[in-house]
C-alpha positions, 0 to 999 in steps of 0.5 A: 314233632314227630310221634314216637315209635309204638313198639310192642317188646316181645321176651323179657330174658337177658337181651329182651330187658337189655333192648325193653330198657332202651326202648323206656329211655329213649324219646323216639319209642313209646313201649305199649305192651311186655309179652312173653309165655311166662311174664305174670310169674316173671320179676319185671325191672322197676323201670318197665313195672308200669306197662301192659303185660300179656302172655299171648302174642296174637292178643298181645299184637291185637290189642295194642296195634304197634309200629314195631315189635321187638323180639327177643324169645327162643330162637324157635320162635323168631319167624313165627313171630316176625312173620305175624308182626310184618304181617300186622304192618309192624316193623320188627326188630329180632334177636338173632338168628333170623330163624332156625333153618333156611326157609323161614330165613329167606320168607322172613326177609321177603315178607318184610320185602314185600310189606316195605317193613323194616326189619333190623337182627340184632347182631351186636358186633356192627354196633361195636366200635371195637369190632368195626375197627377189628374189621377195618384193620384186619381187610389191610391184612392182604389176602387170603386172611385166616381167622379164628375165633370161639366163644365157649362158655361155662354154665353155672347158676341162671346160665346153666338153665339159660344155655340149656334152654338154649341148647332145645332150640340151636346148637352152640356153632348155631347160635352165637356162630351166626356172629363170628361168621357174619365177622369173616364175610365182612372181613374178606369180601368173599363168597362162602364155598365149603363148611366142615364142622364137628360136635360132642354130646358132653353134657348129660342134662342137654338134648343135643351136642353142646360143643361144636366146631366149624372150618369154612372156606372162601373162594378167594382161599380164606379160611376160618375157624369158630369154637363154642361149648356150653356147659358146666364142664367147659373149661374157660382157658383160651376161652376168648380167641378172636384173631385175623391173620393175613399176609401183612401181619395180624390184629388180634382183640384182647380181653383180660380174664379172671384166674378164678371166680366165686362158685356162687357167682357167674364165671367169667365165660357166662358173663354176657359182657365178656360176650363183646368186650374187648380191652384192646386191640393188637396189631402186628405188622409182617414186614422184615428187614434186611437181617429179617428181623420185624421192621416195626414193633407191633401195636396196642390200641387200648379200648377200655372206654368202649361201651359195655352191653347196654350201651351196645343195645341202645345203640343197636335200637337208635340204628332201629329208629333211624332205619324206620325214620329215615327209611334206611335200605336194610337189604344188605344186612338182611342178606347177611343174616340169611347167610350167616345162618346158612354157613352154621346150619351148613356146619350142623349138617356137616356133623350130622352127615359126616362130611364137609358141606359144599354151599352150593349144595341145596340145604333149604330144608335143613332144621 
């Protein structure tokens, strides 16, 4: 029988207990240690109170010598961290992005290159069964496609200091962006060429510009657009737009949304499920007849026994295990990874700057 996967979990917050908590249940990991800075004076979920706790990640990684590591702190320190653990001969699982500029982006990936380490991001969405069909039906579409999608997100109560804390690290198009515009490279096939972004400052407690929106274009004339605010000001009508439109119709992903909600409790937008769900699918077929009236009436394909947040990270860490296992080629995903941090960094340039980005510029400097 094959020995489990000794794995050290880095970061206890929303995604860290999410991935600790599959880890704990599933035969293939063996947890050997919890870290992060503040993790004595932290609530620890009943099911993970029996394992090694340690504030210090050199100690941490010293004394229980993993397999892999798991990470899942502020995005500031992913690198730091993977680096050390690839270094330690450690597998590594990360929470997205890869880094916070480009550099670190591309050491990361050759380091785990070099090491023969595996090293598996966690983008949620190529896990999801609703957004690969997303995916699969929107590249029948015909080309160029146009796609459109945000993610704003009302902060009150834990995500009012989540996203704060959140915002010291990468602006909003930063670091949910990295998803949707992995989305669109895998929807068109295509070659990133120009980035335009805009951003506003309407939040008085955060450092930096917590509203941002961001235009890319692709070489084969594919456009796309992505919106993300955070705060306690945004407003959570169209808070959910995730479409794709091409010459042959569109597909569209529907989730239903509350009217309103408890002022004690989390709105709907910071509701980290609503992140990925999807109800159902739209499907709308372009096609005319004669009178040019719509030759087929569109379809809905309902979704509602998708799988909710957890069973999503249980799905990302048993892909984590088949890759270390069976010795998966990752490089395709760890390409992307890179890309898709270099488009949303492209666009936090673009603000800063006041101009459109050409990708074909040298940004590998940017912060």
């Amino acid at each position: 029988m094959t020995k489990p996967v000794r794995i050290l979990v880095v970061g206890l917050g929303h995604m860290g207990a999410s991935h600790a908590s599959a880890y704990h249940r599933m035969e293939g990991f063996e947890i050997v240690g919890l870290m992060s800075r503040s993790i004595r004076s932290a609530e620890i979920p009943a099911e993970l109170g029996e394992y090694p706790l340690f504030e210090d990640f050199d100690a941490a990684l010293a004394d229980t010598r993993p397999d892999a590591v798991s990470i899942s702190t502020w995005p500031n320190s992913h690198a730091r961290y993977a680096l050390k653990a690839i270094a330690a001969n450690c597998h590594v699982f990360m929470e997205k992005p890869i880094a916070t500029n480009n550099a670190d982006a591309r050491k990361v990936v050759d380091a785990a290159r070099a090491a023969n380490r595996k090293l598996v991001l966690g983008y949620i969405l190529r896990v999801h069964p609703s957004w690969v069909k997303f995916i699969e039906l929107g590249r029948t579409l015909g080309k160029p496609l146009v796609m459109r999608m945000n993610l704003n997100q009302q902060s009150s109560g834990e995500a009012w200091h989540w996203h704060k804390n959140l915002i010291d690290s990468l602006i909003p198009i930063v670091d949910c962006g990295v998803h949707y515009v992995d989305v669109m490279c895998q929807l068109t096939g295509a070659k990133p060429v120009r980035v335009h972004g805009i951003g506003a400052k309407l939040w008085a407690e955060a450092d930096r510009q917590n509203y941002g929106h961001l235009h890319v274009t692709f070489d084969d004339g594919s456009v796309g657009w992505y919106e993300a605010g955070w705060g306690p000001m945004m407003s959570e009508t169209a808070f959910f737009v995730k479409d794709v439109v091409g010459p042959k119709g569109a597909v569209s992903i529907v989730a239903a949304q509350g009217a309103d909600h408890d002022a004690e409790g989390p709105s709907d937008s910071a509701d980290i499920d609503r992140h990925t769900r999807t109800d159902a699918l739209k499907i709308h077929y372009a096609a005319v007849k004669p009178d040019k009236t719509f030759a087929r009436k569109d379809e809905t394909l309902s979704m509602e026994d998708e799988p909710g947040h957890q069973d999503l990270c249980d799905r990302e860490q048993a892909f984590f295990l088949k890759a270390i296992l069976e010795d998966l080629d990752l490089s395709e995903s760890m390409e992307a990874a890179v890309d898709s941090l270099r488009i949303v960094l492209a666009a936090e340039q673009s603000i800063r700057e006041e101009r459109a980005i050409r990708l074909d510029e040298d940004v590998s400097g940017q912060t």
